[in-house]
C-alpha positions in Angstrom: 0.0 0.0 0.0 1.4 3.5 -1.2 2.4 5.7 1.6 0.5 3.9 4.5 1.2 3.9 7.9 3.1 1.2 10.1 0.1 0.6 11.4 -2.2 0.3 8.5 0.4 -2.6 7.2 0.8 -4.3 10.6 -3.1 -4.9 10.1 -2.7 -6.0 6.5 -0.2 -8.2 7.5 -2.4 -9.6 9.9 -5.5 -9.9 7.9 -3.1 -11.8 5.9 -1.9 -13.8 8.4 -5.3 -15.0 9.2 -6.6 -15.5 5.7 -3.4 -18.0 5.5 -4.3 -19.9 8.5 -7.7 -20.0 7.9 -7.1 -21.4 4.8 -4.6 -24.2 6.5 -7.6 -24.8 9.1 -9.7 -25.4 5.7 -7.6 -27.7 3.9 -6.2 -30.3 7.4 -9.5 -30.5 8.9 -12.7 -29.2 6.8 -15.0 -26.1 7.5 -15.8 -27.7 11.0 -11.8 -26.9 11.8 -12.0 -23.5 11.2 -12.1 -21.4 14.4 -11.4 -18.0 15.1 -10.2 -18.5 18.6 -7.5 -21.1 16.9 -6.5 -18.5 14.6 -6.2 -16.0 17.9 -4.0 -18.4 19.7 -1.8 -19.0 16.1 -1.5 -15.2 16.1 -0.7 -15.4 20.0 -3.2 -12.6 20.7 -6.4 -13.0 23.2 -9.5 -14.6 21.4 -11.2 -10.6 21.9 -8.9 -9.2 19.7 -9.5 -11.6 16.6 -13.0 -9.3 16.6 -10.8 -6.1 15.4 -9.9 -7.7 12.3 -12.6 -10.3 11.5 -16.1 -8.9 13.2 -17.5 -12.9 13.0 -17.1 -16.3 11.8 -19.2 -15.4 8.6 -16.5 -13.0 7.8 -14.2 -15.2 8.3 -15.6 -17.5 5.8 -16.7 -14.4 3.1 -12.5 -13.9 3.5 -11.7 -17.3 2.6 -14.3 -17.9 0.2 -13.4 -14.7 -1.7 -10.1 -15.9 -1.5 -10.7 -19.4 -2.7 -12.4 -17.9 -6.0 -9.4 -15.6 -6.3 -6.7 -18.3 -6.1 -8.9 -20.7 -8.9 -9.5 -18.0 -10.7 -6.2 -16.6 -10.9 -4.3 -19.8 -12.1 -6.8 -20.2 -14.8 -6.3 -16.8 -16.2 -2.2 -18.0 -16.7 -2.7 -21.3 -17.9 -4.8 -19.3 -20.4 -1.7 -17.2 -21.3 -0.2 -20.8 -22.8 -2.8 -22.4 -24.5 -6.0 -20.9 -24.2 -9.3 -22.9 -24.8 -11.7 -24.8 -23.4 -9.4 -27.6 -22.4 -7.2 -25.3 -20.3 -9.9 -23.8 -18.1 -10.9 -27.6 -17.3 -7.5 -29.2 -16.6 -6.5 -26.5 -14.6 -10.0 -26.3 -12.4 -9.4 -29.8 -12.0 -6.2 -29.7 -11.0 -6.8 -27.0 -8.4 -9.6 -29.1 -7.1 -7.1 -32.0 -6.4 -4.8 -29.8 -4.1 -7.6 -28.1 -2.3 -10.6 -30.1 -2.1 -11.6 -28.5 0.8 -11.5 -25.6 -0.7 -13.0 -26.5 -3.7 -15.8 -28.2 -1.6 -16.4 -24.7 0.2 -17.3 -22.2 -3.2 -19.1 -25.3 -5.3 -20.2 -27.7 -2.6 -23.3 -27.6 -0.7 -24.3 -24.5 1.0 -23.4 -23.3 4.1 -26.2 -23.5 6.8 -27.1 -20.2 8.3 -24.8 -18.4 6.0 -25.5 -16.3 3.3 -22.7 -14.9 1.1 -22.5 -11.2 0.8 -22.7 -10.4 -3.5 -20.9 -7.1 -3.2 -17.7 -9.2 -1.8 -18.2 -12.7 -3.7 -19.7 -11.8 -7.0 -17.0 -10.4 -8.9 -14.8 -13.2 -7.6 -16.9 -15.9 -7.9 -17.9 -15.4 -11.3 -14.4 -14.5 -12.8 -14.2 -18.0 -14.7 -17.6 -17.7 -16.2 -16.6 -14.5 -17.7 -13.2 -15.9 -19.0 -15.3 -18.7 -20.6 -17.9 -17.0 -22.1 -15.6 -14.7 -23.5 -13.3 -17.9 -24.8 -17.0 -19.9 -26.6 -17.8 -16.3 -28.1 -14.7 -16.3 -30.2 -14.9 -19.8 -30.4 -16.1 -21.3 -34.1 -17.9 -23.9 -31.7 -20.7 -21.4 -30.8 -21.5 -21.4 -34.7 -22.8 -24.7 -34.7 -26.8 -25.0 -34.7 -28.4 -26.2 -31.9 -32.3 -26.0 -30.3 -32.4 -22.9 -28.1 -34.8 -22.6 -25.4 -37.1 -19.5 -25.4 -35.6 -16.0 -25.3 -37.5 -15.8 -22.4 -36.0 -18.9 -20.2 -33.0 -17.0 -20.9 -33.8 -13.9 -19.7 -32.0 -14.1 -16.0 -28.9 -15.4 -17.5 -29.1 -12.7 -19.9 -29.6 -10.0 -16.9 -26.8 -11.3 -15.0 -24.2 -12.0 -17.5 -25.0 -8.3 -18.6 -23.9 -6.9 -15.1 -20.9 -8.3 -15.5 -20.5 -6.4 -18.6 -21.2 -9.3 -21.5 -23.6 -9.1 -24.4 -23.2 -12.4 -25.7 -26.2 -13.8 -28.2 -28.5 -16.6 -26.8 -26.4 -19.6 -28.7 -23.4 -18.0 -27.1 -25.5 -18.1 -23.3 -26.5 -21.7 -23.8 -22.7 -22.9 -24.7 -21.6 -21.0 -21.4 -24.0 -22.3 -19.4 -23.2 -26.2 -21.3 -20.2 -26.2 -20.7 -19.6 -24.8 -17.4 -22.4 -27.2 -16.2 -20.1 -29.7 -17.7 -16.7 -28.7 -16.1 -18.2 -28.2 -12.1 -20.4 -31.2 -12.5 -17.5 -32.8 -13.4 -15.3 -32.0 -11.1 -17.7 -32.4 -8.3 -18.7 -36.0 -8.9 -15.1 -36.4 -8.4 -14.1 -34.7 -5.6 -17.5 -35.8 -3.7 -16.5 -39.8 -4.7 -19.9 -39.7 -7.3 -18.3 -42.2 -9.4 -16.7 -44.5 -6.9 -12.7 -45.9 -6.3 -10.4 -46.2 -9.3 -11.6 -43.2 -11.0 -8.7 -40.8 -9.5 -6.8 -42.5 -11.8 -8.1 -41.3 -14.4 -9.5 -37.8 -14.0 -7.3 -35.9 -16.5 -8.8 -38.6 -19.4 -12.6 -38.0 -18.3 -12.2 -34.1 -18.3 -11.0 -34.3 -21.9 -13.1 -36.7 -22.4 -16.0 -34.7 -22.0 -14.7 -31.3 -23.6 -13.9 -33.4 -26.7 -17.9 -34.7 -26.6 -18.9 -30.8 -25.6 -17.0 -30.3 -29.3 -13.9 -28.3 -28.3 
């Protein structure tokens, strides 16, 4: 931060700090191992004082799953500087699923009782990967193919919401997205939630292209 204070960087520091072990909590022991009163004793400070930084345990999991959606996000975005299609955003969602299921579990799993995630904070975040795809299918030759389209009307939410992210993409371009990213999580979450039994760990790589090959990319 330009020209801030010792002070205002001890706290950033901190807030990192506790993003990191939160995050550690996430990934040994699950969302039932994340505590803020752990993270206070980590930090060697009472359990009162985690309260200046993080005002509740809902905060604390906004933080991490902002964070989470970041982290994905971010290594797709530079595997797409190598090779970028539909392939790449798989592989490497995948892969990032392997090294934090717990993580992954926490931003596509099932939803957290009691907790409702705050849009201003998670939205942008949380949808970054949609946008990198939809962007990737619209210059894609693949959205040219013809295909039944639902009403204009079904589409109409999609449509809204995709538009406040900034994208004005045409309704075959909309279904693709929506195809194909419906594809890649439900993939990936039969996987990681043990869907399709033992044995087929070996072999996740090989099912995602699998089905982006049969998606036609």
């Amino acid at each position: 931060m330009t020209n801030s204070t010792p002070r205002q960087r001890a706290r950033l520091e901190t807030e990192a700090q506790i993003t990191r072990i939160g995050n550690r909590m996430l990934d040994d022991d699950g969302l039932e191992g994340v505590s803020l009163r752990a993270i206070a004793r980590e930090l060697g400070i009472v359990s009162s004082a985690i309260y200046r930084y993080v005002k509740n345990r809902d905060e604390l999991l906004t933080i991490l799953i902002r964070d989470a959606f970041t982290a994905i996000a971010d290594e797709v975005d530079e595997a797409l500087t190598r090779d970028e299609s539909v392939l790449t955003v798989g592989v490497t969602m995948l892969a990032w699923s392997r090294r934090h299921p717990n993580r992954w579990a926490l931003i596509y799993g099932t939803p957290i009782p009691d907790y409702q995630a705050p849009r201003d904070e998670t939205v942008v975040p949380g949808t970054r990967i949609m946008v990198t795809l939809t962007n990737l299918l619209e210059k894609s030759s693949a959205v040219q193919t013809s295909s039944e389209l639902p009403p204009s009307h079904a589409l109409d939410p999609l449509r809204e919401g995709l538009r406040e992210l900034g994208l004005e993409p045409d309704d075959q371009v909309i279904v693709r997205s929506v195809t194909v990213w419906a594809a890649l999580v439900g993939l990936i979450n039969a996987l990681r939630f043990g869907q399709f039994g033992p044995g087929v760990e070996l072999v996740e790589d090989e099912l995602m292209r699998g089905v982006v090959s049969s998606l036609g990319h």
